[in-house]
C-alpha positions as CSV (number, residue, x, y, z in Angstrom):
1,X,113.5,74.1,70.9
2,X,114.8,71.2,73.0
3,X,113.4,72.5,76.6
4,X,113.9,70.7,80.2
5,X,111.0,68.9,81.4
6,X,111.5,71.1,84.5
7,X,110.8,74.1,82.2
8,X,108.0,72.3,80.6
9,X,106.2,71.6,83.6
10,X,106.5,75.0,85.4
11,X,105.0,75.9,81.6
12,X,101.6,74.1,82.5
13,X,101.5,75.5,85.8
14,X,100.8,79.1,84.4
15,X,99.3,81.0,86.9
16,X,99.7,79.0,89.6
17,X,101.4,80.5,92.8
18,X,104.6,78.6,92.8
19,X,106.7,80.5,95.4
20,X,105.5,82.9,98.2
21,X,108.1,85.2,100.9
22,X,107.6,88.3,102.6
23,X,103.7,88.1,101.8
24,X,104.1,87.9,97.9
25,X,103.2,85.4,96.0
26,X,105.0,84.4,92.6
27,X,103.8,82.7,89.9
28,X,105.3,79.4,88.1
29,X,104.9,82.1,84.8
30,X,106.6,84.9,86.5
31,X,109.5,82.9,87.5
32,X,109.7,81.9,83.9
33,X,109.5,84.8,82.3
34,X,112.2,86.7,84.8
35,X,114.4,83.8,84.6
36,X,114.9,84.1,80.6
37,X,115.7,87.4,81.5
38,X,118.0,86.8,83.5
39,X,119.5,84.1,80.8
40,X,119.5,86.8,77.9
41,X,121.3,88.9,80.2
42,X,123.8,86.0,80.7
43,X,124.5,85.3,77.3
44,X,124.7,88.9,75.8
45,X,125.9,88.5,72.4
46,X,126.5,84.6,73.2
47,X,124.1,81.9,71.9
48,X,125.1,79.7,74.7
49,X,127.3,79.8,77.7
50,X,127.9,76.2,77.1
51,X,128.5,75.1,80.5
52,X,130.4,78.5,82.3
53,X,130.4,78.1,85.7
54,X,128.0,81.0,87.4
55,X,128.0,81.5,91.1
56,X,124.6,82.9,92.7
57,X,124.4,84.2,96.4
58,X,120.7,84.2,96.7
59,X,118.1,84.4,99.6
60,X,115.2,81.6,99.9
61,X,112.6,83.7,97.5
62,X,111.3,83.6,93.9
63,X,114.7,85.5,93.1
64,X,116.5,82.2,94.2
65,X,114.6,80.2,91.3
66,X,114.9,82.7,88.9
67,X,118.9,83.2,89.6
68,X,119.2,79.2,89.5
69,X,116.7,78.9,86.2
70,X,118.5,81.6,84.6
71,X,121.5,80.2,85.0
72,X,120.5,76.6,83.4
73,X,118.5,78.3,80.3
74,X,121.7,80.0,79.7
75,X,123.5,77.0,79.2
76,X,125.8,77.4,82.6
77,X,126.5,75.8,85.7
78,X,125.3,77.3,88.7
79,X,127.1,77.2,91.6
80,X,124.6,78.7,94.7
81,X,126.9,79.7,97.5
82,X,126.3,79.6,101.4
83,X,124.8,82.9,102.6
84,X,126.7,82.6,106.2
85,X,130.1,81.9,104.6
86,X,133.4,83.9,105.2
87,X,135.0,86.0,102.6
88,X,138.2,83.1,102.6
89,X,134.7,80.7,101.9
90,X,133.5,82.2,99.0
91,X,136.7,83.1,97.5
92,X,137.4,79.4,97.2
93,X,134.5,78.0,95.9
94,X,134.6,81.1,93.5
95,X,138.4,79.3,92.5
96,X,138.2,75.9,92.5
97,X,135.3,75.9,90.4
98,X,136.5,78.8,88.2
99,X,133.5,80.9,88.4
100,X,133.2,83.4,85.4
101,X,129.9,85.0,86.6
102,X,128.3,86.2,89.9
103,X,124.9,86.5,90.3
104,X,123.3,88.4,93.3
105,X,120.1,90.4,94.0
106,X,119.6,94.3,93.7
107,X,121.3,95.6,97.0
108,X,122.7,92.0,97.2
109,X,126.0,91.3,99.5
110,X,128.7,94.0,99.1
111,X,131.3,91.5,100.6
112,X,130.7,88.4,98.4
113,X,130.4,91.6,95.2
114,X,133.6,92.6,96.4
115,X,135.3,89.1,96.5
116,X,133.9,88.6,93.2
117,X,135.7,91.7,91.7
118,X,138.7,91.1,93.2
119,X,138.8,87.8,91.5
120,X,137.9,89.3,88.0
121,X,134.5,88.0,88.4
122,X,131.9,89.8,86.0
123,X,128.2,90.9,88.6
124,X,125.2,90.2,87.4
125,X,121.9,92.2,89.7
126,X,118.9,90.6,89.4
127,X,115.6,92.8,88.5
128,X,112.5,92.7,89.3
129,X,110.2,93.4,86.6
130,X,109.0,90.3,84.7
131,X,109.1,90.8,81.4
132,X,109.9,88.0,78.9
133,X,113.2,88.1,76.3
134,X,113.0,87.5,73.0
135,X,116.1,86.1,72.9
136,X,116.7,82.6,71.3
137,X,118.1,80.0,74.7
138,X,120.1,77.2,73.7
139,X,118.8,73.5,74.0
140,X,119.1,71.7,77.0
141,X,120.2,67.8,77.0
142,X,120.4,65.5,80.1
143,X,124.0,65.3,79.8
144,X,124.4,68.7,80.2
145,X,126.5,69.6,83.6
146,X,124.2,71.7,85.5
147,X,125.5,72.4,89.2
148,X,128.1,72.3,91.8
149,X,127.3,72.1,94.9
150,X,130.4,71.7,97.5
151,X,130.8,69.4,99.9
152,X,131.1,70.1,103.6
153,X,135.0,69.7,103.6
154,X,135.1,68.2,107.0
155,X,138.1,66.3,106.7
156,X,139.6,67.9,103.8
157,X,139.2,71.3,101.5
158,X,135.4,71.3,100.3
159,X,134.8,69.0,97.0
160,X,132.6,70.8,94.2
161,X,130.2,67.4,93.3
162,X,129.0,67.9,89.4
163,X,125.0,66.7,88.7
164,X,124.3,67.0,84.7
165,X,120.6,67.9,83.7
166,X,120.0,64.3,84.3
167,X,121.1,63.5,87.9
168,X,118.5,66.2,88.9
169,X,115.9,65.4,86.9
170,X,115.7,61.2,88.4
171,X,116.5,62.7,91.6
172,X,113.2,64.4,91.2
173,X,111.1,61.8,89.9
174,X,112.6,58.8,92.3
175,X,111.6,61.4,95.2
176,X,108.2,62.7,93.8
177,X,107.0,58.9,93.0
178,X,108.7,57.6,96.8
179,X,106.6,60.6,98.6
180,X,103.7,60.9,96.5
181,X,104.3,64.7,95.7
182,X,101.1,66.2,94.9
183,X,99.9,69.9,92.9
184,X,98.1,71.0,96.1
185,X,100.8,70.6,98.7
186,X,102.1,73.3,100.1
187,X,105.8,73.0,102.4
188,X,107.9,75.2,104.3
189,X,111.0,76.3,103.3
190,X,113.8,77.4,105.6
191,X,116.6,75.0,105.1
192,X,120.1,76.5,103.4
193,X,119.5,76.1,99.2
194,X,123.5,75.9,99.1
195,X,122.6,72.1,100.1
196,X,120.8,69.5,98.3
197,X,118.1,68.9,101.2
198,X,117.0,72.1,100.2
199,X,117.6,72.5,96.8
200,X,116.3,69.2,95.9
201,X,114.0,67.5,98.3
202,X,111.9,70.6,98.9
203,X,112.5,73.3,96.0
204,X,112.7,71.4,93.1
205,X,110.3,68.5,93.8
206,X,107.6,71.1,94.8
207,X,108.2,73.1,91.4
208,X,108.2,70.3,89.3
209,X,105.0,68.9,90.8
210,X,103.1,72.5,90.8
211,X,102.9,72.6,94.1
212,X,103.3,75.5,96.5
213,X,106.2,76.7,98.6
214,X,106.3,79.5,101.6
215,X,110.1,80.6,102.0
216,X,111.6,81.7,105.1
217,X,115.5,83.2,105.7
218,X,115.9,81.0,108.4
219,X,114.3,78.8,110.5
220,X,112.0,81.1,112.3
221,X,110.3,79.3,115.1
222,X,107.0,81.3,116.0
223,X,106.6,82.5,112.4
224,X,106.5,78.5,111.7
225,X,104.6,77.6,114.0
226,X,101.9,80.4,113.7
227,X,101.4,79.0,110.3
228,X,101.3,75.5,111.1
229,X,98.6,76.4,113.5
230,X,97.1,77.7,109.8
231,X,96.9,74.8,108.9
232,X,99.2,76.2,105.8
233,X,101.6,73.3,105.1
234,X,100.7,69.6,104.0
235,X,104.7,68.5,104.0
236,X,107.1,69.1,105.9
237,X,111.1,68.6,106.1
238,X,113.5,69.3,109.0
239,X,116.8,68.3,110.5
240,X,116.8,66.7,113.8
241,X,117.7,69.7,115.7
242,X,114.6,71.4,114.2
243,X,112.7,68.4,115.3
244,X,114.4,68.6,119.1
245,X,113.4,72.5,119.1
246,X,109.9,72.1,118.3
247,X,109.4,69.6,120.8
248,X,110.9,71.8,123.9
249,X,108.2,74.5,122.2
250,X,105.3,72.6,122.3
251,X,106.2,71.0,126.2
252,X,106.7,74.4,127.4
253,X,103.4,76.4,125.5
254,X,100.3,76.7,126.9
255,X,97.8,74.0,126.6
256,X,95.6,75.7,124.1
257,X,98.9,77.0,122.1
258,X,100.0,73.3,122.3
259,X,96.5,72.1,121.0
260,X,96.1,74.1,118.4
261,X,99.9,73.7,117.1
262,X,99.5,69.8,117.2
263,X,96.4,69.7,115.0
264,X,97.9,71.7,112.5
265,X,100.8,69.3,112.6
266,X,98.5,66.5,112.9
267,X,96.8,67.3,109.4
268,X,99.7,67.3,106.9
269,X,100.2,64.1,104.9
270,X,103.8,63.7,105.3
271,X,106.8,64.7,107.2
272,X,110.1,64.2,106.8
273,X,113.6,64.0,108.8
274,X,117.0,64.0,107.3
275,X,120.5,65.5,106.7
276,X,121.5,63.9,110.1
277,X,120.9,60.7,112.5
278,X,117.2,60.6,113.9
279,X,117.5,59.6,117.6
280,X,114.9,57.1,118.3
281,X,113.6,59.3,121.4
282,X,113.0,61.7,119.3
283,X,111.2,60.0,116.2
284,X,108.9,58.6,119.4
285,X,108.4,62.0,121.5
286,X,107.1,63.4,118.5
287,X,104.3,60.8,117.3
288,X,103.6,60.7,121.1
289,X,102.8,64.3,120.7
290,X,101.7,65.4,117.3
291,X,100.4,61.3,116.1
292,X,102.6,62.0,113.1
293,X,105.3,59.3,112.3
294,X,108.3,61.1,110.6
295,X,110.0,59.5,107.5
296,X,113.4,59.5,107.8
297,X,115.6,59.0,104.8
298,X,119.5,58.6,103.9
299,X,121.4,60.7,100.7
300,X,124.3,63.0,100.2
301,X,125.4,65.7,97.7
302,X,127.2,62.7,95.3
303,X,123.8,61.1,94.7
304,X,120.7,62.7,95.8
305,X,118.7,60.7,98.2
306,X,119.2,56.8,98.3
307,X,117.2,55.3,100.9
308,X,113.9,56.1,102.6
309,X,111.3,54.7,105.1
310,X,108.4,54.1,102.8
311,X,105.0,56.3,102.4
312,X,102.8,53.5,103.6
313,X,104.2,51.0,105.6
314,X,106.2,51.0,108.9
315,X,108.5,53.5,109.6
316,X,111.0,52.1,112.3
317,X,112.6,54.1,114.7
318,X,116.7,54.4,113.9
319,X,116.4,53.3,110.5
320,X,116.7,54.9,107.0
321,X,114.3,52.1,105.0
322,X,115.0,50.6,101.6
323,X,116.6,51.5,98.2
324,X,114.5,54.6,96.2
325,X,112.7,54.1,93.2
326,X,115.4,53.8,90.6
327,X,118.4,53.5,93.1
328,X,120.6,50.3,93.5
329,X,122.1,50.2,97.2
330,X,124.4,47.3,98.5
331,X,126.9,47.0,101.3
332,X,130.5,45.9,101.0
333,X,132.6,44.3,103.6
334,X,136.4,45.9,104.6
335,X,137.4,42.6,102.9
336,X,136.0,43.6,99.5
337,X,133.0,41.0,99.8
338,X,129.3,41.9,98.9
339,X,127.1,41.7,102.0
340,X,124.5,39.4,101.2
341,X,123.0,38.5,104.6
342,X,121.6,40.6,107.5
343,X,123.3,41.8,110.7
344,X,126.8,41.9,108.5
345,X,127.9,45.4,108.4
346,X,129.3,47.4,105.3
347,X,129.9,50.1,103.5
348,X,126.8,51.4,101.4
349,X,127.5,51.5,97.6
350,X,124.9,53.3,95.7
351,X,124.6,53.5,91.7
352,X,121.9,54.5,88.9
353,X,120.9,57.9,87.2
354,X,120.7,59.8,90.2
355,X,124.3,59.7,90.8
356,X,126.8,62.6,89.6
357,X,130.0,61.6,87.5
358,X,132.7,63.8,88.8
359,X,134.3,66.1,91.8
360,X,135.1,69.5,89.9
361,X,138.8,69.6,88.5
362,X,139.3,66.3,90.3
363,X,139.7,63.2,87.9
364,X,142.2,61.1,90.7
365,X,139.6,61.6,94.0
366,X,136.6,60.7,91.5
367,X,138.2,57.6,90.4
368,X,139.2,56.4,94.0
369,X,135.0,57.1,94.8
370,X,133.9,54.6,92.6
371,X,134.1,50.7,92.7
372,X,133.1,49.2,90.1
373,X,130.6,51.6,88.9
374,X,129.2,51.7,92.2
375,X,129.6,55.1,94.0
376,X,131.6,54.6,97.5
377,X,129.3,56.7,99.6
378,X,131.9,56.1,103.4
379,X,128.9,55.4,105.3
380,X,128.5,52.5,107.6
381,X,125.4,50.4,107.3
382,X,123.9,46.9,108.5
383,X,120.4,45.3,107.1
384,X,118.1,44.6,109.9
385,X,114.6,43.1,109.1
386,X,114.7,44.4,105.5
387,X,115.9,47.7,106.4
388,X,119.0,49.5,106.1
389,X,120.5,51.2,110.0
390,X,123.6,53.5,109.4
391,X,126.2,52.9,111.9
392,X,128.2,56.1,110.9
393,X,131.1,57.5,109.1
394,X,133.5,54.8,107.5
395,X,136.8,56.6,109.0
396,X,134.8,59.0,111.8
397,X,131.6,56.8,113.5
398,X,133.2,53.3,113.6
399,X,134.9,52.9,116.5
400,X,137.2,49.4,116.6
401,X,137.5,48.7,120.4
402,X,138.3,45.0,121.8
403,X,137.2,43.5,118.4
404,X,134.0,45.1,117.6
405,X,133.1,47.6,115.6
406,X,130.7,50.4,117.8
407,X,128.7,52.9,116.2
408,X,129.8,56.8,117.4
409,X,125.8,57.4,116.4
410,X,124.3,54.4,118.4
411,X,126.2,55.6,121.8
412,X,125.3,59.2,121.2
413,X,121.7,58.4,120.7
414,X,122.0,56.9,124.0
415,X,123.9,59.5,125.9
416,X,121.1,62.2,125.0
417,X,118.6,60.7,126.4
418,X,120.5,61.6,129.8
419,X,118.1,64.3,131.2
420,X,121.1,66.6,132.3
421,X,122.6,66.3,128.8
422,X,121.8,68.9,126.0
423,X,124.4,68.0,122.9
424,X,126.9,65.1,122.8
425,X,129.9,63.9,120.4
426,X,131.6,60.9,120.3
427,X,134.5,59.7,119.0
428,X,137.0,57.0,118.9
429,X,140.8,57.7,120.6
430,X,143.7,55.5,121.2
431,X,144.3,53.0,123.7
432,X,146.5,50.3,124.9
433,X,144.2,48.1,125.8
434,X,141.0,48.3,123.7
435,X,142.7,49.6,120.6
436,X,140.1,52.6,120.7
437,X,138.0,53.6,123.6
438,X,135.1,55.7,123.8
439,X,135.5,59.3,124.5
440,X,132.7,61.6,124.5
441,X,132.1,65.4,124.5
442,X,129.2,66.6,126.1
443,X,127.1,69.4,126.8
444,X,125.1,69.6,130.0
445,X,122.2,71.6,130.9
446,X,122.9,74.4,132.1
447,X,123.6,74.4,136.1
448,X,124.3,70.6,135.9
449,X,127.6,68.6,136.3
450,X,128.3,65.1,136.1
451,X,131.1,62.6,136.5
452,X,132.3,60.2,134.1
453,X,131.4,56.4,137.0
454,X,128.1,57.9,137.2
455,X,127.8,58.5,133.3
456,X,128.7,54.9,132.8
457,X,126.5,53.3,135.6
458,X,123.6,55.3,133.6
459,X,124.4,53.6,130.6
460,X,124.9,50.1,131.8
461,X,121.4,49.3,132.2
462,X,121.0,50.9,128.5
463,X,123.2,49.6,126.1
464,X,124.7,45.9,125.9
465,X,127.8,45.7,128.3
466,X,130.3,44.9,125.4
467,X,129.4,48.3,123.4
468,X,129.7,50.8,125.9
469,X,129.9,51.9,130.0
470,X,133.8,50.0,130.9
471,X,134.9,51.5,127.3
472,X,133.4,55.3,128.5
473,X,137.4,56.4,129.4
474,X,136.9,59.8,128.4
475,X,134.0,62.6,128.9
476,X,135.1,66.4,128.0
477,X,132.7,68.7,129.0
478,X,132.1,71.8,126.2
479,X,130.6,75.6,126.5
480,X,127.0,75.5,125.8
481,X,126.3,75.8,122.0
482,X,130.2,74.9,121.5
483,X,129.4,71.6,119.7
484,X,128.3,72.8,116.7
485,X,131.5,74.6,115.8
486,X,133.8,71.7,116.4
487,X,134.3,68.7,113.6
488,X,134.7,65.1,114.8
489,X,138.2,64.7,113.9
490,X,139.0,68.3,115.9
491,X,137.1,66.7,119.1
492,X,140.1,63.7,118.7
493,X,142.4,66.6,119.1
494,X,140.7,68.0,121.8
495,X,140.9,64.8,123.6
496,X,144.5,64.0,122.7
């Protein structure tokens, strides 16, 4: 039987602890086992589901892999859905991708079950024996379409991006040879798997290299750091925020806590940074403290990960490296011209194996992504010293003001560095003069206020005159922890 090499390697793991949450350990064989299970229970009297779309709402665990695994030996696509969604949420991923199947644990979510009935949806419960079926699973091709993962829908409804069999499987392999993946690393993992940062970067890299991973429901800061003090992890991936919070942790812990927490970071052989601009303060605060220098690295849900600092070499501050193994990367100019020289900005056009084909159900929106074969990413980028620095968002992080081009993610990198600022946004609005000036939302520490001519005499001594402080016209201060739940193009509307 044709078999995916993902199934074949977990196969010559065996024994091996693959996954471990809530103190149990999981094998690479158990996981097998339960997930043909769960793919004879799939298929009932079918020999193949041949590509049904099957929705799994699924906790980080072993139950995760074996929902997801199920679902691909079955023949179907698997959809995994957010865990913090709203019912409105689900219900549209569940009908824009036309979900046939829902797949949850025993005692999984009444509210997503219920929204699945509703629909017409047929339940599947996970169990949690491990005993093997008999039943004959369809073979498994590269070209098969294997998931949907939606997008974050920040200007418009969510998009479901399609990866075949194949997209996965060179997303894999570009990362595993890029980062060295090795059978005896063992990583954290507490980012959402409704993303590809955590569905790809960490799960499935680790499992297809036999290595180990210790799963968390959240990000659960002293439970984290009590085992990084283990010395339990030698890789380890965060977003920035993650990054920020463990830094105000380890300044405000005792000296022995902070000692002991900094060798165990000090020990593992790689760590990573992504999903989000790295401030350069913070990629330097944290070698200063820990002596590790994080890799950060570029990608999205269309085509994996494209760019990366590299595994030996320099890792520079602000910067998201060169082109992956097996990824082509270029910039194009607003005039439709190939960047060929440094310092020229563009937007970064990415093709090769790792990149999907399609947005679910949407033939006209996948046809205006592509140019040429090369996937339109709508990120801003400029070549400096060999490597690529994003600049932001094609329509959202470029602001046009008095004939340049500013980067949103520059000026907030700046503006956070201010000692009574906590969070900042901004964003480009309207105006006579400049065409678009600055505006920015902020977030203060709390007990702190600030005025916008002091705000701008801070940053004149930081930032090159033309980019920033006489441009600063607006500054709208925000509740604390409000920034999160506000999009950029909502923060125009807050301005206007």
């Amino acid at each position: 039987m044709k078999e995916l090499a993902l199934f074949r390697r977990a196969r010559s793991h065996g024994s091996a602890v693959a996954l471990s949450s809530g103190g149990v350990d999981t094998s690479y064989e158990t996981v097998l086992n339960r997930s043909s299970q769960v793919a004879a229970t799939l298929l009932g009297e079918l020999d193949d589901l041949n590509e049904a779309r099957v929705a799994f709402l699924v906790p980080p665990s072993s139950d995760y892999v074996v929902a997801q695994w199920g679902v691909w030996r079955a023949g179907g696509i698997a959809i995994p859905l957010c865990l913090s969604a709203t019912d409105g949420e689900w219900e549209y991923a569940l009908k824009d991708s036309q979900a046939e199947i829902l797949v949850v644990p025993e005692g999984g979510s009444d509210a997503t079950v219920a929204v699945a009935e509703r629909l017409g949806l047929r339940v599947v419960r996970l169990r949690a024996d491990a005993v093997p079926s008999s039943k004959g699973l369809p073979e498994l091709g590269g070209d098969r379409r294997a998931m949907i993962l939606y997008t974050s829908g920040t200007t418009s409804k969510p998009k479901g991006v399609v990866s075949t069999h194949g997209n996965i499987q060179a997303q894999i392999e570009s990362l595993v040879e890029a980062w060295r993946w090795q059978a005896t690393d063992r990583i954290p993992l507490f980012l959402p798997l409704h993303h590809i940062h955590g569905i790809i970067n960490v799960l499935a890299c680790a499992l297809w290299i036999g290595a180990r991973i210790e799963c968390y429901p959240r990000f659960d800061m002293g439970a984290i750091l009590e085992r990084v003090r283990a010395n339990a992890f030698t890789v380890f991936m965060a977003v920035p925020t993650i990054y920020v919070k463990l830094i105000q942790a380890l300044e405000q812990s005792s000296e022995s806590d902070r000692a002991a927490i900094i060798r165990g970071f000090g020990q593992m052989r790689l760590m990573i940074s992504g999903s989000a601009a790295l401030p350069a303060s913070v990629h330097e605060r944290w070698t200063a403290l820990t002596g590790q220098v994080l890799l950060e690295r570029y990608g999205m849900t269309e085509i994996g990960m494209a760019l990366s600092n590299p595994f030996d070499g320099e890792r520079r501050p602000g910067a998201v490296g060169q082109a992956l193994p097996r990824v082509e990367v270029r910039l194009k100019s607003e005039a439709g011209v190939v960047v060929t020289s440094e310092a020229e900005v563009g937007e970064i056009q990415v093709r090769g194996p790792a990149v999907f084909g399609e947005y679910w159900g949407k033939a006209e929106v996948t046809e205006k992504s592509f140019d040429e074969g090369w996937f339109r990413t709508g990120d801003v980028a400029v070549m400096e010293r060999g490597y690529y620095r994003i600049m932001g968002r094609l329509s959202v992080d470029i602001i046009k003001s008095g004939g340049y081009k500013l980067s949103a993610l520059e000026i907030e990198a700046v503006l956070i560095e201010h000692p009574q600022i906590l969070e900042c946004a901004v964003v480009g609005v309207s105006d006579e003069t400049w065409g678009e000036a600055v505006a920015a939302a902020i977030v203060l520490v709390e007990g702190e206020s600030m005025e916008l001519t002091e705000l701008r005499a801070w940053c004149r001594d930081r930032m090159s005159v033309y980019k920033m402080p006489h441009r600063l016209a607006v500054v709208l201060a925000l509740p604390r922890n409000a920034m999160g739940k506000v999009t950029k193009p909502a923060l125009r509307d807050l301005f206007d």
